[in-house]
N, C-alpha and C positions, 0 to 999 in steps of 0.2 A: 665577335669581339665587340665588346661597349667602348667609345670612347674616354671612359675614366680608368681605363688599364693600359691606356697610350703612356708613353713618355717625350719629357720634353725633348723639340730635333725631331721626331719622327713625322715622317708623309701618311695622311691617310685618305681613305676616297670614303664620300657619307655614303653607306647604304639604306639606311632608315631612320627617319624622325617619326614617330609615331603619334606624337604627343602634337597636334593641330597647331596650340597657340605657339609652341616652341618653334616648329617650323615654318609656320608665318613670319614671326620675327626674325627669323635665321634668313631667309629667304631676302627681307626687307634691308637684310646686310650682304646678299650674295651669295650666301652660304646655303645651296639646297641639295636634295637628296643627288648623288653623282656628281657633288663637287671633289674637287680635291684639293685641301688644304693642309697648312702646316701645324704643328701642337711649334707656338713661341714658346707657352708655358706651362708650367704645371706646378699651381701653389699651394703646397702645402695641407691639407684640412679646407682648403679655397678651391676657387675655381682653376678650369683648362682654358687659356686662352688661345685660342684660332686666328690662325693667320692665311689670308688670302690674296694673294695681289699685297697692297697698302692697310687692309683693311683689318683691325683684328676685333674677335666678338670673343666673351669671356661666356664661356657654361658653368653654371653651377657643380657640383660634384651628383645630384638628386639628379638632375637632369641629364646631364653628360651618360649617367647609367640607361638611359633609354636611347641613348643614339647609338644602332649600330653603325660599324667602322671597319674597314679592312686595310690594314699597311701595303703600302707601294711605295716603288723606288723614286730617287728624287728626279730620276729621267722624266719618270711621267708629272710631276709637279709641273718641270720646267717646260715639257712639248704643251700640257695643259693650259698653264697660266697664259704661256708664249700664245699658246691659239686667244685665250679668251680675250687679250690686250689688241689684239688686231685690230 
């Protein structure tokens, strides 16, 4: 599953960024492959916006199609985050 077939509310964990620059940046905001983050939003013909901790990073629609994703429950968001905040 791609990231741009999430809905807003849903938990997903990154399984692939493929695309180099995209993942550098993602990274530069926290966000890398085996994170687990929240869809805040999802706008319209616009971007997915990602939420992690405090931090939220908006994908393109273009791009968001090249990050694979697989949905998990909000349990593992919360033991997740919980650990990385330690």
């Amino acid at each position: 599953m791609t990231l741009d077939k999430i809905k807003k509310g849903q938990s997903v964990k990154i399984l692939s960024i493929p695309n180099r620059q995209v993942k550098d940046q993602a990274i530069r905001f926290g966000i890398a492959e085996g994170a687990v983050v929240e869809v805040q939003d999802v706008v319209p013909a616009g971007p997915i916006v990602l939420k992690k901790g405090h931090q939220e990073i908006a994908f393109g629609r273009r791009l968001a199609k090249e990050i694979s994703v697989q949905l998990v429950s909000r349990e593992m968001v919360f033991t997740t985050n919980k650990n990385i905040n330690i």
